[in-house]
Structure formats: C-alpha cells, structure tokens
N, C-alpha and C positions, 0 to 999 in steps of 0.2 A: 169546583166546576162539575156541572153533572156531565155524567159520558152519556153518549148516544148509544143507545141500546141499536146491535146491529140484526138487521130483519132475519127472520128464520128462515134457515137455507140456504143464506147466501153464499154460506160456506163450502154449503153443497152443491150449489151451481158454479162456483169458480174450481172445483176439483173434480165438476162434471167436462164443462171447457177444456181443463189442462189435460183430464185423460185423454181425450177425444182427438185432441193433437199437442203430444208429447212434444217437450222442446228439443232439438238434433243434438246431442251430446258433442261436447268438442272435440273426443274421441272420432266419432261417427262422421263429423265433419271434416277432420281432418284424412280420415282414410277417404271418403266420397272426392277430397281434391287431388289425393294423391294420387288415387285411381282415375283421376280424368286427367291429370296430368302427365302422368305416365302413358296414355293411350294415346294420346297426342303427337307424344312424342316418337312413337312405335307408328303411330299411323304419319309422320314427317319422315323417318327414318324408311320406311316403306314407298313413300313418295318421291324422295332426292334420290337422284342420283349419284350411283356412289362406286368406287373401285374396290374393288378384289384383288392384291397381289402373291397369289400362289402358285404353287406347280410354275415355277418359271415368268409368270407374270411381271412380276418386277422387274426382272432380267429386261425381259423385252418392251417395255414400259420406258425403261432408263434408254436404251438402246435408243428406242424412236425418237425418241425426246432429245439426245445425245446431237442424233443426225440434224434435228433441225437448230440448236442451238450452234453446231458448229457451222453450219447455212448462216446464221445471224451476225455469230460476234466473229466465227473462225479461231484457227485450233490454239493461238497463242491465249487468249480470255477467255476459252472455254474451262466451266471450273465445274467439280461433280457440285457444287451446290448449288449455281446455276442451272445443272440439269436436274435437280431433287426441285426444284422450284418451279422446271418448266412440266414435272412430270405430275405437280401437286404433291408428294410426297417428304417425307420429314429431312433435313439435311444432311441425318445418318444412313441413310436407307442404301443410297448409293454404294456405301462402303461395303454393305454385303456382299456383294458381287464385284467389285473394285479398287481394288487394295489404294490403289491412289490415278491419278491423272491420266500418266502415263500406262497403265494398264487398260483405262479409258479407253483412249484413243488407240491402243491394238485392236482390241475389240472391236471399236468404229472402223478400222482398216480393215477386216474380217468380214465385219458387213459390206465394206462399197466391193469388194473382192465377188463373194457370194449374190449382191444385186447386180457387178459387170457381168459375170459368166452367164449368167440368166438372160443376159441382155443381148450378147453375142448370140447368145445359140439360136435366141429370136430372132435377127437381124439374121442370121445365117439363112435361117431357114425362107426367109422371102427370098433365096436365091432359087427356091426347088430344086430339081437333081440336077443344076449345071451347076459340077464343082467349082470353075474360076467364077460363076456370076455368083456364089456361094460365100465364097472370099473378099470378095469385093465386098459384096451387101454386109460382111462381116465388121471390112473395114469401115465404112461409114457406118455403123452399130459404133463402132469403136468412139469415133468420133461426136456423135450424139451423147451418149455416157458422159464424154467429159462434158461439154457443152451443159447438160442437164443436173449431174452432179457434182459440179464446178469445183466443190469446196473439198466433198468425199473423193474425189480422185485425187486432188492435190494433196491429201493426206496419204492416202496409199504410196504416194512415193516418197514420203518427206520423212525427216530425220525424226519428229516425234513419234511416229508408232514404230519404229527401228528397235526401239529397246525393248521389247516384248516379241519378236518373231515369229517363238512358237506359237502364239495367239493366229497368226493371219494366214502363216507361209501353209499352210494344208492348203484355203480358200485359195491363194495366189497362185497356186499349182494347177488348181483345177480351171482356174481362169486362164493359163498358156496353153494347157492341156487340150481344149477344145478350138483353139486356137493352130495347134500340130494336125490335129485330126482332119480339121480344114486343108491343112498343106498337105496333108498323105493324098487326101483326097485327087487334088489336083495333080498328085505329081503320080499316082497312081492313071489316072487319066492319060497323062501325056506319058504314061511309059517306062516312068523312068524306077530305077530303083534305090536301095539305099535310104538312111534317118533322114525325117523330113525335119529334124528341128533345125539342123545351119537354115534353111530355108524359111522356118516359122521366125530367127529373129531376122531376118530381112525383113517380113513381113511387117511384124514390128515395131524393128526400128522406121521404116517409114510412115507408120500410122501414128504411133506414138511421138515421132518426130513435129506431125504437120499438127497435132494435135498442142504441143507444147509451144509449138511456134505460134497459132490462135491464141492461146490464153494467155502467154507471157508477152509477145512480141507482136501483137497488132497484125498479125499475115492475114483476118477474116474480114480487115478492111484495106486491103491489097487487092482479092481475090476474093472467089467460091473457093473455099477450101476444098468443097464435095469435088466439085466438078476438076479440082489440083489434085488432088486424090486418086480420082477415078483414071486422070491422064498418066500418074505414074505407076498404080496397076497394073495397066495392059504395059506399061514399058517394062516391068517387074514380070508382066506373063510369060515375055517374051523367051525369058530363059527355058522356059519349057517346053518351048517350039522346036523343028528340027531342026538340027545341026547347032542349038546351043551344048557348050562341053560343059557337065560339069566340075565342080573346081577339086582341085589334086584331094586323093583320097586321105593324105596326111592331114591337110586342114580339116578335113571334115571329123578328122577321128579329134581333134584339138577341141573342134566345136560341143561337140556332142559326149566328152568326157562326163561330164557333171551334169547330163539330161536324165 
C-alpha cells in the first residue's frame, strides 16, 4: 500500500501549537491544587470561629460550662465529660485542671461562694449609709441568690463539694466576712460593743433558714417570703434598741472561739 506523503510543515506547525501552549505538567498541576487547596482552607480556618484555651482559658471555659450543666442535669449526673462536651472541648481536657468529679464540684462551690459575696455587697449597697436598711437589703440579696442560683447554692451546702474544702472554704470566708462587716456596722450605730459575729449567725440563720424553707418546703406559696423576711428583721433590730441586754459575755466568748 502506498503511504501518504505527509505536507511540508506540518510538523512544524504542530510543534509551533504545542510551544505556544505547553501542556501543565502533572507536577505543575498537582502543586497549582495543592496550593488552592491549602488557601481555602487557611482562608475557612480564618473565617470560623474558633477557641483559644490558654493562660487559664480552659480553666474558665470548663468552670462556665460546669455552672450551667449542673443548672441542667444537677450535681448527682453531672460528669466532667458532660462538661468537656458542653465546653466543645475533647473528653480529656477537663482532667487538666480536675483530678476527678469531686474536685469538680469544689471548684463549682468556690465559684457560687465568690458570685454570693459579690452579690451581697451589691444588695448591701442599695441600702446607702443606713446600716439596718443595709442589712436588710443584704438579706433579701441573700434571698435572690438562692432563688436565682437554685442549683449553685444547693451545692455550696451539700455533701459533694465537702470533700475538697480547701478548694472553697477561703471564697466561704469571704462570703460571711462581708456579711460581719454589715453587723459591726449596725451595732456600731446602735452603740453597742463587743464581736459582731454571735450576731452575724443570728442573722444568718434566719436568712438562710427562710431561704431553705422556700426551696425545700413550699413556704413561697404560703407567703412573700420578702415581705416575712423584712417583718423578722426589724424583730431581730429590735435587740439593738435601748434597753436590749446583750447575752452573758461567756456565750459570746463560746460563739466567737473559732471566728
């Protein structure tokens, strides 16, 4: 069979073409997607929104997330990988900062301590410089707190954060502490002398009292707790007034041993 003589040139025009636009090496191709890929994902990583937990971040991340998880399920289901979950963070994270459960929940009792005192000294202060309206406006601060942090107060007193102490008892100090200061106040006012703390757990126990009876025992559909409150305050002022005795100076020393 005869061959076809092929035309002059043609050869020269088809490796005029191929110069003119060289074919993209797969080399070439493969870094050009690499490199759009990678940029994509630095400009999505630049876009989302994302967490940082350093310098303490974590710590307080786990904390907040702690509060409202034990708000949800409460302290007996509360688990740290429930709060690693509610924080977004990995199931180990927690442990960094919390050897186990019970460490947990000191902590949490540290914080409802440190948000009470804060909270008093607010409520205090809508009394202005009248020391008993001071006290009073204390007391119902008091009473809000629990009301507000229903689940964080009921932990502060309860047997799970018991086992870790030195975790909270500085914060718990400082929460009765401002709570004395109130009572010197008033009793500074009326005259008198002498530790105001026998005084401060009177105060107290009857704040603390009307405040357990509301959440355990239905008393806030009985009554205004506020306004039961406020009527056994001024009964409680009364010891202040003149011609109240204060009580033998031996009980007082009993009281105020361990203040």
């Amino acid at each position: 069979m005869a061959t076809r003589s092929r035309p002059a040139g043609s050869a020269t025009i088809k490796r005029s073409s191929s110069s003119a636009r060289p074919p993209r090496s797969a080399k070439t191709s493969a870094s050009t997607k690499t490199s759009a890929s990678t940029k994509t994902s630095k400009e999505k990583a630049a876009a989302a929104p994302h967490k940082t937990y350093h310098h303490g971040d974590l710590r307080r991340a786990l904390l907040d997330a702690a509060v409202l998880e034990l708000n949800e399920v409460g302290p007996d289901e509360l688990s740290l990988r429930g709060v690693a979950r509610r924080a977004g963070v990995s199931h180990a994270a927690p442990y960094h900062h919390f050897a186990d459960k019970s460490v947990l929940l000191a902590h949490l009792a540290a914080v409802g301590f440190t948000r009470f005192r804060e909270h008093l000294v607010s409520a205090a202060a809508e009394g202005g410089d009248a020391p008993r309206l001071r006290l009073a406006r204390m007391g119902l601060g008091y009473l809000r707190f629990a009301r507000a942090e229903h689940a964080l107060f009921a932990l502060m007193g309860s047997s799970p954060s018991q086992t870790h102490a030195e975790v909270w008892a500085a914060a718990a100090d400082a929460s009765f502490a401002v709570l004395v200061d109130e009572v010197a106040r008033v009793r500074a006012d009326a005259g008198r002398t002498g530790r105001p703390e026998p005084d401060a757990y009177l105060h107290w126990s009857v704040v603390h009292g009307l405040a357990h009876l509301e959440q355990g025992f239905g008393l806030g559909h009985r009554v205004d707790v506020d306004a039961l409150y406020m009527h056994i305050a001024a009964r409680v002022d009364a010891i202040y007034d003149e011609g109240a005795r204060e009580p033998p100076s031996s009980l007082s020393m009993k009281l105020t041993t361990d203040c």
